[in-house]
C-alpha positions in Angstrom: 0.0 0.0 0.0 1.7 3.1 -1.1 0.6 6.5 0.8 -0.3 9.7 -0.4 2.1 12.9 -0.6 -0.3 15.1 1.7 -0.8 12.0 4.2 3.4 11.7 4.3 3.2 15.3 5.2 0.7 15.3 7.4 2.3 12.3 9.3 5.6 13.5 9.5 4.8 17.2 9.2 7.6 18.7 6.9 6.9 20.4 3.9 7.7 19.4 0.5 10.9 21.1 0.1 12.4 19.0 3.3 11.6 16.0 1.5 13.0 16.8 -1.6 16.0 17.9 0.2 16.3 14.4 2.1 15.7 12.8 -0.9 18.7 14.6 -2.2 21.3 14.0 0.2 19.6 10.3 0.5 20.8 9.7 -3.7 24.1 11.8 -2.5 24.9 9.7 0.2 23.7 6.1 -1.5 26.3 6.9 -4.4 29.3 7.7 -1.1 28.3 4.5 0.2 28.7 2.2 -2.2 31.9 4.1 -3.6 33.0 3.5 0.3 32.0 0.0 0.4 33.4 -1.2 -3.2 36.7 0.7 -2.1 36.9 3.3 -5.0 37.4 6.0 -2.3 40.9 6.6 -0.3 41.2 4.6 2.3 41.5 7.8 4.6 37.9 8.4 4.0 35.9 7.9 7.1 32.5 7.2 7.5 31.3 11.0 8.1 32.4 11.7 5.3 30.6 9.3 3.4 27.5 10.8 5.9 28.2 14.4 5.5 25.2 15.1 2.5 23.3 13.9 5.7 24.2 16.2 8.0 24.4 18.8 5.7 20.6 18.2 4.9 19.9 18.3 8.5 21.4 21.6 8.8 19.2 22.9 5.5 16.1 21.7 7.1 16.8 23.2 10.5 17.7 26.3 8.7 14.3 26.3 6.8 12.5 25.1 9.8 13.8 28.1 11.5 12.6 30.6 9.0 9.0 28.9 8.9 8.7 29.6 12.7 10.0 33.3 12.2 7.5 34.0 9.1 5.5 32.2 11.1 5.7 34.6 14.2 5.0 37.4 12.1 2.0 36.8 10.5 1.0 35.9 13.7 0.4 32.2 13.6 1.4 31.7 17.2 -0.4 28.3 17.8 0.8 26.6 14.9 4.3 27.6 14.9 5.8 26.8 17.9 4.1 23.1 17.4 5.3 22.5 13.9 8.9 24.1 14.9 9.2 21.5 17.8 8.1 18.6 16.0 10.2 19.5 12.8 13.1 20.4 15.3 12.4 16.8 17.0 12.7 14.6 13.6 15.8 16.4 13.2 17.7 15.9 16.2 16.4 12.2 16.7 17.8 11.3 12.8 20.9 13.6 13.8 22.0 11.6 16.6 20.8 8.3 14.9 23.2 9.0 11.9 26.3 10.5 14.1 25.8 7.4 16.5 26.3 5.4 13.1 28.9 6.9 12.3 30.7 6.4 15.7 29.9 2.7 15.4 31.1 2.1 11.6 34.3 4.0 12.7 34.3 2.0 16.0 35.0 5.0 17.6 32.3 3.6 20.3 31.2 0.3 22.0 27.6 0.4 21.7 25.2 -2.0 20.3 23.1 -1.3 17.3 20.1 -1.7 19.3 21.1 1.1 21.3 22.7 3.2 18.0 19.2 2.9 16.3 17.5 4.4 20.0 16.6 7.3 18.2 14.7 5.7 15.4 12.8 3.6 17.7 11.7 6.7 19.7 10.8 7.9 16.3 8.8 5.5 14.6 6.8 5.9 18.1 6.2 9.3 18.0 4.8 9.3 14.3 2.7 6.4 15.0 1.0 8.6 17.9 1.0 11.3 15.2 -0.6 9.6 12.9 -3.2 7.8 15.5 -4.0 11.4 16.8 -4.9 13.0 13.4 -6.9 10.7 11.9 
């Protein structure tokens, strides 16, 4: 069962252009990986580099996330805005950590288990299923 764009949105409540930026640095980042894997990169390149279209995306978003709050604020959408800048702000730190805690672990730079480097996720599949539950 494929869902629609505006239930995606809805679900996950980013905008369009979010998306099309993580589906950017997603095609970036698959193209890194499997030059990384297949050893066609130096093999001085570590794994955040390989992850940096990543980061940089979550960077772009909080950036634009941060705009939409302050045009937001001006037009005087206070109940909306904080909301959507909190949730938007959540995804992003919750994927962030995911992705550097990733990046710890491929470099072993850490000793964790990937139950506990895919924490993040977990909590965030939770919190857009109670999303999803509470606007339908």
């Amino acid at each position: 069962m494929l869902f629609r764009q505006s239930e995606l949105l809805r679900w996950f409540g980013v905008s369009v252009f979010e998306i099309w930026v993580w589906l950017f640095s997603l095609t970036v980042f698959s193209v890194l990986v499997v030059l990384k894997v297949e050893n066609l990169l130096p093999s001085s390149t570590s794994w955040f580099t390989v992850f940096s279209p990543l980061f940089v995306s979550d960077g772009v978003n909080a950036y634009f996330c941060i705009i939409v709050f302050i045009r937001q604020y001006l037009y005087h959408e206070l109940r909306n805005g904080p909301l959507r800048t909190l949730w938007s702000l959540l995804v992003i730190v919750l994927l962030f950590g995911f992705k550097y805690l990733l990046c710890q672990k491929l470099n072993d730079s850490i000793k964790l288990e990937y139950s506990e480097v895919t924490s993040p996720v977990f909590i965030l599949l939770v919190l857009v299923m109670v999303r999803a539950c509470q606007l339908h």
